[in-house]
N, C-alpha and C positions, 0 to 999 in steps of 0.2 A: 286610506292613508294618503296624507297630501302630498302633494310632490315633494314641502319644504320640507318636512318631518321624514319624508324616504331618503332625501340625499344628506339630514344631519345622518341618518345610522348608518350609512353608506361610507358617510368621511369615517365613524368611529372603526370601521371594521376594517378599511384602510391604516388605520393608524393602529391595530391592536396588529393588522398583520405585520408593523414593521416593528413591535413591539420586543425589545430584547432581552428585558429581564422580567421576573415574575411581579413584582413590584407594581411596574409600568403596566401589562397585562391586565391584572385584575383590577388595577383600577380603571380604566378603558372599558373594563366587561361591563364592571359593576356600572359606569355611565350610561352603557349601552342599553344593559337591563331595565335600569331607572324609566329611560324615555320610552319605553316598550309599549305597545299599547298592544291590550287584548286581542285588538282586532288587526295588530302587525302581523306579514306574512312569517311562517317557523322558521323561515331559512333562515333569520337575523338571528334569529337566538343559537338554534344549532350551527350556524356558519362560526357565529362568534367563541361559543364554550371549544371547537375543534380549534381557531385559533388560540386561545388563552392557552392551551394542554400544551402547544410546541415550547414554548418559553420557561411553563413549567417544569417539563420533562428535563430540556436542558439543565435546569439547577439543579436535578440529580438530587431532590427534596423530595423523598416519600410520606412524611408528614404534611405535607403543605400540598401533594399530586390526592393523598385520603383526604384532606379539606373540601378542597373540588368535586372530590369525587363523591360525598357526602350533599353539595350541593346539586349536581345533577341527577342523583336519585332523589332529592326532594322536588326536583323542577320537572322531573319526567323528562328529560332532554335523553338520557340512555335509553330511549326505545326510537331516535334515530342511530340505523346504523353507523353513519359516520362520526356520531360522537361515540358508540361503544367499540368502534377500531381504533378512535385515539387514544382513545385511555387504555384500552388493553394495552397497543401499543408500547404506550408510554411504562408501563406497568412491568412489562414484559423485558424493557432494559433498566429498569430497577430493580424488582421484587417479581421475580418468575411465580414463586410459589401465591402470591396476588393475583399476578394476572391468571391462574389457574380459576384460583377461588370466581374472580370476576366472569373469565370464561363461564363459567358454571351459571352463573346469574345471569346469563344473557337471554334474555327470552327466545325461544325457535323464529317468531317471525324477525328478529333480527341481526341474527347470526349468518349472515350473507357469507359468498365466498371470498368477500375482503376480510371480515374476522376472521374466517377460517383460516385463511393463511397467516394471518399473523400469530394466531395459537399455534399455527406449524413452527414457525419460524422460531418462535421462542421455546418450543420444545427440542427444534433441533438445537438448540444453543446452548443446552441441557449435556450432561452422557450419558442421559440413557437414551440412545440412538434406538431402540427395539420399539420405546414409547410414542416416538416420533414415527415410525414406520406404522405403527399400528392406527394412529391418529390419522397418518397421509392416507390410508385404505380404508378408512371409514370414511372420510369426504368423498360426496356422492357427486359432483361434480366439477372434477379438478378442472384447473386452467393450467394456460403456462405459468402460470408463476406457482404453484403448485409443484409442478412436476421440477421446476429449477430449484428450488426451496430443500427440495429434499436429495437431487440430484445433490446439488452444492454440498449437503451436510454430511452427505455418502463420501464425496474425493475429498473436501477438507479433512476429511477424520480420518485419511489414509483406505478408507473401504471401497477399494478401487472397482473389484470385482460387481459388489453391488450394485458400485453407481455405473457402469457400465451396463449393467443385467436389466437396470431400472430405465436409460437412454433406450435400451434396444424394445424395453417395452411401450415405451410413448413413441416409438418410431413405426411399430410394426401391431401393435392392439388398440391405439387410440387414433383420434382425428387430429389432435392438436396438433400445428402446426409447431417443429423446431424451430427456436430462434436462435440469432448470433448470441446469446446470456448464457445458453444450455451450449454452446458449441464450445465460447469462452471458456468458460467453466472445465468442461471437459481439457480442453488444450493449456490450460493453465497446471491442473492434476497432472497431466503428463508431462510437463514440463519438470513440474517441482518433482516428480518418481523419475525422473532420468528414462521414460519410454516415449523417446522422440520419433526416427524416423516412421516406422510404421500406421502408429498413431497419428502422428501428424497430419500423413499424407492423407490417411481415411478419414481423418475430419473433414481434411481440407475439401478431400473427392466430393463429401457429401455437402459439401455448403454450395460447392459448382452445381451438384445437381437440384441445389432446391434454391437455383437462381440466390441466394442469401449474399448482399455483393459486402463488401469487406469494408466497414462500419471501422469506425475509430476501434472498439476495444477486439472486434474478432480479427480485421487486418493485423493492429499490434502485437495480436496473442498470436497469430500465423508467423509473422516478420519473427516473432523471439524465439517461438519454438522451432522453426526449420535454419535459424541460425545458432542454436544450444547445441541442434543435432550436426551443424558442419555441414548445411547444404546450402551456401550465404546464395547458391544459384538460385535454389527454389525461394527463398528471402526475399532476393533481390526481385524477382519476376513478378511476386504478388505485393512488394513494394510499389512497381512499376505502372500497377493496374487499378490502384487504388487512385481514383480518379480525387477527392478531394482533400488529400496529406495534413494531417495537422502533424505539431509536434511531438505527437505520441510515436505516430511513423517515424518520422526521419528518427529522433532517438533510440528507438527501437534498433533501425537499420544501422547507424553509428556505433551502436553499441554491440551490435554483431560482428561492424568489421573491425570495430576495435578488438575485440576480445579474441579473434581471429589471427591480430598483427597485420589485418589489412590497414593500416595507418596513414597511409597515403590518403587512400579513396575512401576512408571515415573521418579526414579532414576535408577532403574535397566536397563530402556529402556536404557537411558542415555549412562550410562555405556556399553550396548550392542554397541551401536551406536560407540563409543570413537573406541570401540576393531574393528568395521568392518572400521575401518579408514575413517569413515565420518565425514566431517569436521563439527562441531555443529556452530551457529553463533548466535550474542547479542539476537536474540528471545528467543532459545535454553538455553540460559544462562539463562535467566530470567523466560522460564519456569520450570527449575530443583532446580534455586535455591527459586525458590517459596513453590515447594515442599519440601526441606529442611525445610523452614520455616514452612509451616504447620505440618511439622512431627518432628519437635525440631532437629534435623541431624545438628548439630553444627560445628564437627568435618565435615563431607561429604560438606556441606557448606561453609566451610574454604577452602577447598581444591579444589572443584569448581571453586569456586572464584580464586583460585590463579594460575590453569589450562588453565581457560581463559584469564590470562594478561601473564604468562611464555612461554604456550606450542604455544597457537592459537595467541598470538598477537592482541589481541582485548581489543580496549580501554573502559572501563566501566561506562556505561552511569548511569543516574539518579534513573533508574528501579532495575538495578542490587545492587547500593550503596544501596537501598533502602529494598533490602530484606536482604544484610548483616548486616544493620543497625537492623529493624525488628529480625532478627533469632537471633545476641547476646543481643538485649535486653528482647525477651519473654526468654531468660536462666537465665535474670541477670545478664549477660558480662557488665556490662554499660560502664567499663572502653573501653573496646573493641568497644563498639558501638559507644561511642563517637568520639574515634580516627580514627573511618572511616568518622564520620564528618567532623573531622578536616584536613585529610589528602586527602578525593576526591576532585578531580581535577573541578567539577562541583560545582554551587553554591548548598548548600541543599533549599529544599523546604519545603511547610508549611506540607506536610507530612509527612517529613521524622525526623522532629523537633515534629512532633505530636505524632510518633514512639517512640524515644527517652525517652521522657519526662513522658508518658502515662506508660512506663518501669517505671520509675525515680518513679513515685508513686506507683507503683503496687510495687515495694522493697525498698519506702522511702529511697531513694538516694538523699539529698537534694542537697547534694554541687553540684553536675552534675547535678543538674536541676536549679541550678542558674543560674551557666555559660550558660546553654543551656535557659533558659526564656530570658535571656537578647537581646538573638542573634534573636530569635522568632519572640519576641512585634518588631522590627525594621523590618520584614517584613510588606507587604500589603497582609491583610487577608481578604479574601472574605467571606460573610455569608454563603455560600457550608461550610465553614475552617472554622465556629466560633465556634465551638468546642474546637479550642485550647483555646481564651480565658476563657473557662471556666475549662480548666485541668491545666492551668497557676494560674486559681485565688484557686482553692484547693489544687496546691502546697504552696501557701502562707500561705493559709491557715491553713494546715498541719503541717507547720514548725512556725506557731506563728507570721507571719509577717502580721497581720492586717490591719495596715496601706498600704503595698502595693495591698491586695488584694484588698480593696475599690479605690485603684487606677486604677487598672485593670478594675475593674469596672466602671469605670468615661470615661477610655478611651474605653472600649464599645459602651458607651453613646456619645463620643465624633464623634468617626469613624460609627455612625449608627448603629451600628452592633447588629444584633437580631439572634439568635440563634433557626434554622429552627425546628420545629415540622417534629418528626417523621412521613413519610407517606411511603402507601404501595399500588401498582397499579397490577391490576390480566387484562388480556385476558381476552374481554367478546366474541367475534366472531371474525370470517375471514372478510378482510377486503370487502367493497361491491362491488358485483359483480362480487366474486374469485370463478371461477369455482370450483367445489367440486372434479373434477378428471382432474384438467389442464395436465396431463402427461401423456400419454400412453403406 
């Protein structure tokens, strides 16, 4: 192969790999293929068919991924593994019950343990979780990603016990080394089951002991669960230790002390963050200026706000309008409040009109809660939201307008709408059959 003829197929598979719609792809392939010679090395061909399958897979086209895939059984390209994981792959987030059939087609010498995981992968994605278990125990030589594959589909699907039962077995009957993926994982599952302190700390124990040092997502998943649980001490300490912070950290820890009512020192983080020149992003935003809000910081909230549409270029979602809106009406700003209603680029919602208006009585502002009732009643308000008809029907009330309050009323009556009794749900125990020390 000559040099020249090695770097034109070289440019094309450069350019098939920046290729973004299926269109562009296949014709690149097809160029690729044309100039092919017999005696070209296989990697241009299989390098290239594993490129063309990403672009396809994206259009989410199963007619046009079976085209392909009818071509590469005529080209014999499927007896490199790496083109029978992409199309499985790809198979396997369109048409599961395909990528079975293909599975099945795969010849033994190349069903490596990269197809095998993705056959996992897309069975656990399935409900029959018993199919995926029986699949993960017939692969004869798992890896980690193997055991995280099936770990993950165990706590995703609430089957805490198991994926515990299945950690303690890759810890205590295999060689495989835990990663921070398998620790995540696990620390994420207990976050979302509400069984923080204990767990927490036994993850944490065992990442100190398997030297595992605190990686962007194990540090953040550490930082949120020992701050969900109320120990911002322990938070903060392995915040402290995470030698190189991105923004995942600091909002993680922001978002703990906010949620905390530490407000102070979840602006100060903030602040600290800006000066080590870390870029903050719409989470970050939403958790500083929530602290704003709970701590009245009017002025530090204005300028926030204004921080992140000037300096950082970030457009201001629903969450953020909503705590501007919130921060100048518990001051009394109503003027101010209102005019980020009328000026956000989003439609508002039934709470940030509930924000508003809820202001509007608390400082008997009636004109501004005219305007603003009228804009309201023309949404669709869910019983969760029927609160607002009743902070609409005592603004009426308030101001002498009798008549519209008994209308408000009518139209409760008319849209169903019942106004939910307060309730309150407590942790009676661990879910059943949660080991009491799944971590060691």
């Amino acid at each position: 192969m000559s040099l020249t003829h090695h770097l034109a197929a070289a440019d094309l598979l450069n350019a098939l790999r920046r290729a973004a719609c299926p269109s562009s792809a296949l014709h690149l392939y097809s160029l690729l293929r044309l100039r092919l010679l017999p005696s070209d090395p296989s990697y241009f061909a299989w390098r290239a068919a594993v490129l063309t399958l990403k672009p396809l897979s994206a259009a989410s086209s199963l007619p046009l991924l079976s085209h392909f895939h009818g071509h590469l059984l005529r080209s014999n390209l499927l007896a490199y593994p790496h083109v029978a994981s992409s199309l499985l792959r790809s198979y396997s987030l369109l048409s599961p019950s395909a990528a079975h059939q293909l599975f099945d087609q795969i010849p033994p010498t190349t069903c490596n343990i990269y197809v095998l995981n993705i056959m996992l992968a897309s069975l656990c994605r399935s409900s029959d979780l018993d199919s995926a278990r029986a699949f993960f125990d017939d692969i004869p030589d798992k890896d980690a990603v193997s055991w995280s594959t099936m770990l993950a589909c165990y706590l995703s699907r609430g089957r805490l016990a198991d994926g515990f039962a299945l950690f303690r077995s890759v810890t205590f009957t295999t060689d495989i080394a835990v990663d921070y993926i398998m620790l995540t994982t696990i620390l994420t599952a207990c976050t979302s089951a509400g069984l923080l302190p204990p767990f927490c700390r036994s993850v944490h124990g065992y990442a100190v002991r398997c030297a595992l040092p605190a990686s962007m997502h194990l540090g953040t998943a550490l930082i949120d669960c020992y701050a969900k649980a109320g120990r911002l001490d322990y938070a903060t300490r392995v915040f402290s230790r995470v030698l190189n912070r991105n923004v995942m950290h600091w909002t993680a820890m922001i978002c703990g002390m906010a949620s905390h009512l530490r407000n102070k020192e979840a602006v100060q983080l903030f602040e600290e963050m800006c000066q080590r020149r870390v870029q903050p992003n719409e989470m970050t935003f939403t958790a500083v200026l929530s602290a704003c809000v709970n701590a009245g910081l009017v002025e530090k909230g204005r300028e926030f706000f204004k921080l992140m549409v000037d300096r950082y270029c970030l457009e201001p979602n629903i969450h953020h309008y909503g705590c501007m809106v919130d921060l100048y009406g518990k001051a009394g700003l109503l003027e101010d409040a209102y005019e980020v209603i009328k000026t956000m680029k989003v439609e508002p919602n039934v709470i940030i009109w509930t924000s508003l208006l809820a202001a509007c009585k608390k400082f008997k502002n009636v004109e501004i809660a005219l305007e603003g009732m009228e804009k309201a009643l023309a949404l669709e308000i869910s019983d969760e939201n029927a609160g607002l008809y009743m902070l609409i029907s005592d603004l009426y009330a308030m101001s002498g307008w009798w008549d519209d309050m008994m209308k408000v009323r009518r139209l409760m009556d008319e849209r169903n709408v019942r106004k939910n009794r307060g309730l309150s749900s407590i942790k009676v125990d661990e879910p059943q059959g949660l080991p009491s020390a799944a971590v060691s």
